[in-house]
C-alpha positions as CSV (number, residue, x, y, z in Angstrom):
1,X,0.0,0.0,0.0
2,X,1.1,3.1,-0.6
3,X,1.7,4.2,3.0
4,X,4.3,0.8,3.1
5,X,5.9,1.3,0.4
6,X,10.0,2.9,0.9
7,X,11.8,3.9,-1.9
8,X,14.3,2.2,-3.9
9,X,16.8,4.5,-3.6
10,X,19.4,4.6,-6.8
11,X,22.3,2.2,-4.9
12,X,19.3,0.3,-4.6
13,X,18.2,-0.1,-8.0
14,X,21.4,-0.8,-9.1
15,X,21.4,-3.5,-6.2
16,X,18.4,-5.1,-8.0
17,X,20.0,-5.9,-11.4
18,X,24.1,-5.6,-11.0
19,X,24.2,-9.6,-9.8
20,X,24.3,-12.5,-12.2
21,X,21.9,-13.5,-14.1
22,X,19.3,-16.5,-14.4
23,X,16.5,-17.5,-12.1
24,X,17.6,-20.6,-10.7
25,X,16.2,-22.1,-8.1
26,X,19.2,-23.2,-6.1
27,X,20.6,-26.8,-4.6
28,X,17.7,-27.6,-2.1
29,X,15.1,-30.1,-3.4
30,X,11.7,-28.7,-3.8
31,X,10.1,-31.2,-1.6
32,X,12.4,-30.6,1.2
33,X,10.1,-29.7,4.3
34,X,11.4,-28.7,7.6
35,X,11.1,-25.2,9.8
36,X,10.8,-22.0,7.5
37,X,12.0,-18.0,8.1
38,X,9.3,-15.6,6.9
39,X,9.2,-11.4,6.4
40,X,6.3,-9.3,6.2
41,X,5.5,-5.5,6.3
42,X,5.7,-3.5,9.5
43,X,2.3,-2.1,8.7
44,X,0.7,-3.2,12.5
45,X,-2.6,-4.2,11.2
46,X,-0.4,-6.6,8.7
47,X,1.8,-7.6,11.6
48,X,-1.0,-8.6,13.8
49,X,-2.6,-10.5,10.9
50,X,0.7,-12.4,10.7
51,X,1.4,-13.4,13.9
52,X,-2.0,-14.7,13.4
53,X,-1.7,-16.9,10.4
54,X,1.8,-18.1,11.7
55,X,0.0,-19.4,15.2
56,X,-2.4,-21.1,13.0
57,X,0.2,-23.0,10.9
58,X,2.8,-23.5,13.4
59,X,-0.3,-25.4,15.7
60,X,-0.9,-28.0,13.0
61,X,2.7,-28.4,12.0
62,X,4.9,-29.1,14.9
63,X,7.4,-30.5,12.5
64,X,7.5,-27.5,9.9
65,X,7.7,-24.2,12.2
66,X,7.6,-20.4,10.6
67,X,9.3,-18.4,12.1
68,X,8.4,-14.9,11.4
69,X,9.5,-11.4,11.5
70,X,8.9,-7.6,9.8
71,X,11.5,-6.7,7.3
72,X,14.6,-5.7,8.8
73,X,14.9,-2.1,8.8
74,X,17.0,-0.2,5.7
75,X,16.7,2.4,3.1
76,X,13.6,0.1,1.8
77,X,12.3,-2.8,2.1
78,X,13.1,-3.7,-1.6
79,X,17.4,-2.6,-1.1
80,X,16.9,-5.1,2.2
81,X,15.2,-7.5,0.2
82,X,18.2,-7.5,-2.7
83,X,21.0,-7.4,0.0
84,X,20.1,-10.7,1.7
85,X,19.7,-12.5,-2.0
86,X,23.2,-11.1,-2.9
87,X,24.6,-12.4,0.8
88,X,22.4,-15.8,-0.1
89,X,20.4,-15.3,3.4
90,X,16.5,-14.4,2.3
91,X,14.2,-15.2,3.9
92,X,12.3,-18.3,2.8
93,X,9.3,-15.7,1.9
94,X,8.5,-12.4,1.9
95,X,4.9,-11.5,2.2
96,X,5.7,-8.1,1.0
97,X,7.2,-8.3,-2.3
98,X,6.7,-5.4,-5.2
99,X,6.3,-6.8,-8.5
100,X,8.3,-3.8,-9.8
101,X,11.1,-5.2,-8.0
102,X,10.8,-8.9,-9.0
103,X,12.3,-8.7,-12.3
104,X,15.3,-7.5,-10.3
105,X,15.2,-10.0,-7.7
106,X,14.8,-12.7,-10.6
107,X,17.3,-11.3,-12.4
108,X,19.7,-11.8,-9.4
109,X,19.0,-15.4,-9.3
110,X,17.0,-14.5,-5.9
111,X,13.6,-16.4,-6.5
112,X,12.3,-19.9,-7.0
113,X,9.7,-20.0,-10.2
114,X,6.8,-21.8,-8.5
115,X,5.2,-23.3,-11.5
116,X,7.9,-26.0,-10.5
117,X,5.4,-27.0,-7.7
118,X,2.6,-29.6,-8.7
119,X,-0.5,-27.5,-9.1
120,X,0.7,-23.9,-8.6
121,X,0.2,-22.9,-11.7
122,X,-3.8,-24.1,-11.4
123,X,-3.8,-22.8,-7.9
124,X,-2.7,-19.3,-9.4
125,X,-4.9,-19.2,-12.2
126,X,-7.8,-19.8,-9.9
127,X,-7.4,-18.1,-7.2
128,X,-6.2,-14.5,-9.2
129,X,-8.1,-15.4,-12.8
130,X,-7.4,-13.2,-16.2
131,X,-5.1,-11.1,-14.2
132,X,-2.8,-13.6,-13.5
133,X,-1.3,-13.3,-17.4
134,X,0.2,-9.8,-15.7
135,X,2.1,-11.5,-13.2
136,X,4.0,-13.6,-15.8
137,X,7.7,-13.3,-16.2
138,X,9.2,-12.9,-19.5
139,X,10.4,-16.4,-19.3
140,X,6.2,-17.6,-18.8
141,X,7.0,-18.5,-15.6
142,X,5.4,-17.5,-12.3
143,X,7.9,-15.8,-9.6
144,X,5.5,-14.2,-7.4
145,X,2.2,-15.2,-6.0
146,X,0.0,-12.3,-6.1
147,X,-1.5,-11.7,-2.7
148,X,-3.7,-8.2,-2.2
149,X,-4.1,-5.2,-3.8
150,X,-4.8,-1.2,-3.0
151,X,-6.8,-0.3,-6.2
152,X,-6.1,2.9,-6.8
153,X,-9.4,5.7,-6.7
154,X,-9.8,9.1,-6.0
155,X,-10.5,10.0,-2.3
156,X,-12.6,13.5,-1.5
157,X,-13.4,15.7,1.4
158,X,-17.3,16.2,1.5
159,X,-17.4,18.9,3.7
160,X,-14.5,20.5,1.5
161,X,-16.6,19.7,-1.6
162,X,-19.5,21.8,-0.3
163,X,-17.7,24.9,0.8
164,X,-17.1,25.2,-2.8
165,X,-20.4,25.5,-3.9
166,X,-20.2,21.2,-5.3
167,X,-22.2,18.6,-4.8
168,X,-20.8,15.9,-2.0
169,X,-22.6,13.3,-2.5
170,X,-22.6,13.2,-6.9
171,X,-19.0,14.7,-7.3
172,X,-18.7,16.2,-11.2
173,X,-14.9,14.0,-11.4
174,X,-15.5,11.5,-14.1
175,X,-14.2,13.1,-17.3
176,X,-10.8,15.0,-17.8
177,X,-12.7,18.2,-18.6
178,X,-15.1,17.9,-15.3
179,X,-12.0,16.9,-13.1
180,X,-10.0,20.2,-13.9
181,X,-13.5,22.6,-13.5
182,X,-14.1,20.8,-10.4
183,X,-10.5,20.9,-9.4
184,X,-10.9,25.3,-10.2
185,X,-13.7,25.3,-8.2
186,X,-12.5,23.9,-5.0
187,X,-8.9,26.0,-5.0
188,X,-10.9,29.2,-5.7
189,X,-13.6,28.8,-3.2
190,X,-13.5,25.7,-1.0
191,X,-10.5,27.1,1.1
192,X,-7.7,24.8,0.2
193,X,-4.0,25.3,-1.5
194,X,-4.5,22.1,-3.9
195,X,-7.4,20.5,-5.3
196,X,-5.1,17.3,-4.9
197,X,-1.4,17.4,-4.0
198,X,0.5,14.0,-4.8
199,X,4.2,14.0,-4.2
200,X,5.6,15.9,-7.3
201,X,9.3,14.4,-6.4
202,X,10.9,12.2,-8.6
203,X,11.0,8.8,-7.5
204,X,10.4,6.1,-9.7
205,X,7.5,5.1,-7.7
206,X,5.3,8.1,-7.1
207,X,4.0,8.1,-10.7
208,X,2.1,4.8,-9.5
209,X,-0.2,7.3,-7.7
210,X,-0.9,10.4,-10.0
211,X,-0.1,9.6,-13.8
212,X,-0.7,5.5,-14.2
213,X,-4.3,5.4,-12.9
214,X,-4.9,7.5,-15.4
215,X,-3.2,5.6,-17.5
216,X,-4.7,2.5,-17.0
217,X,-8.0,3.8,-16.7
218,X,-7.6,5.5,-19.8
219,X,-5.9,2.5,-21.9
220,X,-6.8,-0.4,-19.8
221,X,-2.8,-1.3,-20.3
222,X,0.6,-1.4,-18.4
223,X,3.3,1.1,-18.8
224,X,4.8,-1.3,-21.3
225,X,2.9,-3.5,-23.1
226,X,3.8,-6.0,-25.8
227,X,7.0,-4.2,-26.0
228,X,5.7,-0.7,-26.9
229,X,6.0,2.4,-24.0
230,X,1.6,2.9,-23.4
231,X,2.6,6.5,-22.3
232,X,3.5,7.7,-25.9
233,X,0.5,6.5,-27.3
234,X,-2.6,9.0,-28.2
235,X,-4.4,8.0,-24.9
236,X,-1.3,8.5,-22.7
237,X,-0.9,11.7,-23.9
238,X,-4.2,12.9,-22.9
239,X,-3.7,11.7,-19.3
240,X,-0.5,13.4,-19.3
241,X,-2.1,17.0,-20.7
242,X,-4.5,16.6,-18.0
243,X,-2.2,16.5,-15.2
244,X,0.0,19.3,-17.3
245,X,-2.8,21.8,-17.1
246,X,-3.7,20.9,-13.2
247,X,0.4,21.7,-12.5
248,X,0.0,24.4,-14.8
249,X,-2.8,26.3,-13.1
250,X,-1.7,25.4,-9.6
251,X,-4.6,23.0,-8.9
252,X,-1.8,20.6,-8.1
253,X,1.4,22.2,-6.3
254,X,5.0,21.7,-7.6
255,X,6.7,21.7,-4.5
256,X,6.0,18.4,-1.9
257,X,4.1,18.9,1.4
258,X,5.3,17.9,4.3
259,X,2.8,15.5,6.5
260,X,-0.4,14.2,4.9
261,X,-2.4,17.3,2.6
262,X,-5.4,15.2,2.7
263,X,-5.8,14.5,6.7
264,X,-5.0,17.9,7.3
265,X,-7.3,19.5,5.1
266,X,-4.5,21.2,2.8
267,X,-6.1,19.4,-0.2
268,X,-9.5,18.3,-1.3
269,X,-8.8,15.3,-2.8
270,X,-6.1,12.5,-2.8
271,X,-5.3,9.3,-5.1
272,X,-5.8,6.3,-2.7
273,X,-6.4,2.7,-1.7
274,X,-9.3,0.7,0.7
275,X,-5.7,0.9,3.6
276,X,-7.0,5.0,3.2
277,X,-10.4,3.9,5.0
278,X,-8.6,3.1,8.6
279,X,-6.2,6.3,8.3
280,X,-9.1,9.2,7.1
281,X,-12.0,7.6,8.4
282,X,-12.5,9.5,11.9
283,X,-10.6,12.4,10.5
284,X,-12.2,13.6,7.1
285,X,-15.5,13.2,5.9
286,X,-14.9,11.1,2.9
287,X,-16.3,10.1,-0.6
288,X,-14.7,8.0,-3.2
289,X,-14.7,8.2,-7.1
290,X,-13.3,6.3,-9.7
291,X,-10.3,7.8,-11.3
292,X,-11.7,10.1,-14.6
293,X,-11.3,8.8,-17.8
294,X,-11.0,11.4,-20.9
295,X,-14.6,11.6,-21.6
296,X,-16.3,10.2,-18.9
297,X,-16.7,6.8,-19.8
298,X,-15.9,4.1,-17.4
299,X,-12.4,2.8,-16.2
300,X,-11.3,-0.1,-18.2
301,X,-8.8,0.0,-14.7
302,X,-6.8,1.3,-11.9
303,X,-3.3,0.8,-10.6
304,X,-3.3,-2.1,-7.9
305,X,-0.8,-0.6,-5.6
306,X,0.0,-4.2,-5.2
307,X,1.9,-6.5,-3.0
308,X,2.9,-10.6,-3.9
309,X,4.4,-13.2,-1.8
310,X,7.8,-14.2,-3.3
311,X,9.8,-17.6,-2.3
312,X,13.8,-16.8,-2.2
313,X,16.3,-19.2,-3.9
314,X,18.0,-19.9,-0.8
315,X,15.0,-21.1,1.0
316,X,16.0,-25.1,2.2
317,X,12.8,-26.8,2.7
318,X,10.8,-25.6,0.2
319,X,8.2,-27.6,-0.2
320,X,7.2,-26.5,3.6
321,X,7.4,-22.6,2.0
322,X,4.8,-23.5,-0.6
323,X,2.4,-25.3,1.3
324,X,2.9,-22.2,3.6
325,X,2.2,-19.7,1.0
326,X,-1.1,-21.4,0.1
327,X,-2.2,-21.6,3.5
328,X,-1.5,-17.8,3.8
329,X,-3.5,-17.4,0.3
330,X,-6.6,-20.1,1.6
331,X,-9.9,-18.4,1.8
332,X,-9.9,-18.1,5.4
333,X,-6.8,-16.4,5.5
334,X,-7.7,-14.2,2.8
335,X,-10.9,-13.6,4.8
336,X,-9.3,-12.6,8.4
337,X,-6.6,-10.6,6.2
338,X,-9.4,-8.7,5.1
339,X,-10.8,-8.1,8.4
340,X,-7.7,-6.8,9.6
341,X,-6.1,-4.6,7.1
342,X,-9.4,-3.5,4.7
343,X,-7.0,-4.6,1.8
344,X,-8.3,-6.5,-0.8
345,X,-7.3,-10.2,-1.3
346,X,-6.1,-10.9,-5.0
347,X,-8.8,-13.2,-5.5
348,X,-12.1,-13.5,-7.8
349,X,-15.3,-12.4,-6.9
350,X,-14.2,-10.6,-3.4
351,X,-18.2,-9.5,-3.0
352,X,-19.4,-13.0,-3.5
353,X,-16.7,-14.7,-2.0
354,X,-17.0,-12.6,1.3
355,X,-20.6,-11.4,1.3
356,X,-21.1,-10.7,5.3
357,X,-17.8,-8.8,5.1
358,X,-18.7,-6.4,2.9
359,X,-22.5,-6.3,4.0
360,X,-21.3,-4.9,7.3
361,X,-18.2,-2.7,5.4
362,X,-20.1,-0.8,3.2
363,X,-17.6,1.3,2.9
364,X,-15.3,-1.1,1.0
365,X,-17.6,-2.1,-1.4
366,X,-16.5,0.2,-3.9
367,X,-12.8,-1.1,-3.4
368,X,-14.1,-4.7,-3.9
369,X,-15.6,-3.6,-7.3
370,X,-12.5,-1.7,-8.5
371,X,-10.1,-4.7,-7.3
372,X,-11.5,-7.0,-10.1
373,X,-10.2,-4.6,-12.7
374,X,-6.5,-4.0,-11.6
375,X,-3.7,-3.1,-13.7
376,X,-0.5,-4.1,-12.6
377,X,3.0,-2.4,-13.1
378,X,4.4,-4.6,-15.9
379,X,7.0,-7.8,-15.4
380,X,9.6,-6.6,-18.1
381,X,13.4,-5.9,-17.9
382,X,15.0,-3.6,-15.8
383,X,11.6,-2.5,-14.6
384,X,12.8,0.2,-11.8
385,X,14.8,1.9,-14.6
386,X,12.0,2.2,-16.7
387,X,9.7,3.8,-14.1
388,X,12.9,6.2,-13.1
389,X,13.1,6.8,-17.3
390,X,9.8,7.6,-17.6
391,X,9.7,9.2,-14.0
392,X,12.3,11.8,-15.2
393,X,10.5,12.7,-18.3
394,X,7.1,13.2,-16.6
395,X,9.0,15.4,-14.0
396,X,10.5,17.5,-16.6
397,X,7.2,18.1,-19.0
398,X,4.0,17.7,-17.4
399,X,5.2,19.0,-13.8
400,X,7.6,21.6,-15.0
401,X,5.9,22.3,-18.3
402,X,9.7,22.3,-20.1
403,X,9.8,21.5,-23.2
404,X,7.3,19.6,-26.0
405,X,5.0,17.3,-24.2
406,X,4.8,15.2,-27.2
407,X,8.5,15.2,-27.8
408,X,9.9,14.4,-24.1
409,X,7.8,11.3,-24.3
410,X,8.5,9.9,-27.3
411,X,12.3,10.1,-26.6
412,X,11.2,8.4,-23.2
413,X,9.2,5.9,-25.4
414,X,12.1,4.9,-27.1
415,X,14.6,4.2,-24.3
416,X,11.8,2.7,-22.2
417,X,11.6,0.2,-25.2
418,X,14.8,-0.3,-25.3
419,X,15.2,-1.3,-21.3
420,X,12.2,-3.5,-21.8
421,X,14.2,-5.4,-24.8
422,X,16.7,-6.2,-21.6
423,X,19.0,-3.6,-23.2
């Protein structure tokens, strides 16, 4: 989620993608089973939920014991992540893996391809469905096991929304065209700097939470698909004019804030996930809309803000690790991670799967709905350097306003390309 998530700082990156190649999965025998180490997120509610699951398995399984821990502390989880692959002492999972940095990890020979288990690849298909195929590596094989998602939607202040004169309860935010009027209305009369204020630094990251729901709402498509930068295309372009004009006209500041704009009522709106709900809920009164789309029409998608569960090459018994990854993923851990955290399982049919759930979380039934149509960031090549590519472009021409729009990206397009080619 987008709260979790630490960046990957350039020594990082670089930590991601200098070691050797291949994806191997190495020496132990996949049905060795014995006592397992496992990471996960320092997020409390995701801790508690852990501990939980961990009791559960470790009571039937006297024999095969998890232990469990967060994620040591460093510059980000992901740099921890590729530090202990390079020293060859990962965990045997991480329940906190980005799939922006597994093409990295893979690359480093850091994780075990689980189609190699009998029945993953089934187990996979029917637990995550058509969305799966994003989750793919360019080899066809499956290194990460999807796990729960953030979709990505557009957060509002009610009470912020009628000092402007707007309607709170039928916000005017679907189309490019009403977003920006909107967006006027509530800097010149509801009392706030920004109409929304995401982080305008330049990150590789933070365009996962201002230009690619856009994007993918826009498009329906990845950053990179089928070889061929998204961004550069007709569509992308129009996303990106959009948020040109709201940096343009100061609906959307240029320099960061400091703390939380949203909680502390220094912009109207913010670009969020369901984790949002438990952080804004006694503070703001809230509304949720779909991201806008150029005309109106509905999202073919949002961004997941996603998090997978990856199984590290260095893991001994791992047979133990992938029995323990589908208990993790069973419905009844899906269910109780649900109830602790408000994220939303990567699983089919959420609403009908957990119906008394979401009858008494009303509030997360919108989340539910946009979590069937996520768009992931995509499995290619050198994945953080594209992000930082594109990153740097965005920064310089839809931020900034410097230079041709049209121009910065297609030079982007063509060394995005490139990287995805494993170049």
């Amino acid at each position: 989620m987008k709260k979790a998530f630490l960046a990957i700082v350039p020594a990082a990156a670089l930590a991601l993608t200098a070691c050797g190649g291949g994806s191997e999965s190495g020496s132990a025998s996949n049905d060795a089973r014995g006592p397992i180490k496992i990471w996960y997120s320092n997020n409390a509610q995701e801790v508690a939920w852990g501990k939980s699951m961990v009791a559960a398995w470790n009571a039937a399984h006297p024999n095969e014991k998890v232990t469990a821990q967060e994620i040591p502390a460093g510059k980000s989880s992901e740099e921890v992540i590729g530090a202990a692959i390079a020293a060859g002492n990962a965990p045997c999972l991480v329940l906190n893996t980005a799939p922006a940095a597994v093409p990295g990890f893979q690359k480093q020979g850091g994780l075990v391809a689980l189609d190699e288990f009998p029945g993953a690849k089934e187990y996979l298909q029917s637990r995550v469905g058509d969305r799966l195929a994003q989750y793919a590596s360019p080899d066809g094989k499956y290194y990460q096991m999807p796990w729960k998602s953030n979709p990505v939607s557009i957060i509002y202040n009610k009470d912020i929304f009628k000092k402007a004169g707007l309607d709170p309860e039928n916000p005017k935010l679907s189309s490019y065209k009403d977003f920006l009027e909107t967006s006027r209305k509530l800097v010149s009369a509801g009392g706030v700097k920004a109409a929304i204020w995401p982080a305008p630094t330049s990150e590789f990251y933070q365009s996962w939470f201002d230009y690619y729901p856009l994007l993918a709402a826009q498009t329906g498509k990845q950053l990179v698909e089928g070889g061929k930068a998204q961004f550069a295309s007709p569509e992308g372009l129009k996303a990106a004019e959009m948020w040109k004009t709201m940096y343009a006209e100061k609906l959307a500041p240029r320099e960061s804030f400091n703390g939380d704009s949203f909680a502390e009522g220094k912009a109207a709106m913010a670009t969020v996930g369901p984790w949002a709900i438990s952080v804004y809920g006694d503070k703001v009164k809230w509304g949720v809309a779909p991201v806008p789309t150029a005309d109106g029409t509905p999202a073919k998608g949002t961004f997941s803000d996603q998090k997978s569960i990856g199984m590290y090459s260095s893991c001994e018994n791992k047979a133990t690790a992938w029995d323990v990854i589908k208990f993790a993923t069973s419905k009844e851990q899906d269910g109780k991670l649900l109830e602790a955290t408000g994220q939303m399982p990567m699983r089919q049919d959420l609403l009908g799967a957990f119906p008394d759930y979401f009858a008494k979380n009303k509030d997360y039934e919108f989340f539910a709905k946009q979590a069937e149509h996520t768009i992931e960031s995509p499995n290619v090549p050198n994945s953080v350097e594209i992000w930082q590519t594109f990153r740097d472009a965005y920064t310089k021409a839809v931020i900034f306003g410097k230079g041709d729009l049209n121009a910065t990206f297609q030079d982007a397009a063509g060394k995005v390309e490139k990287l995805a080619e494993g170049q």
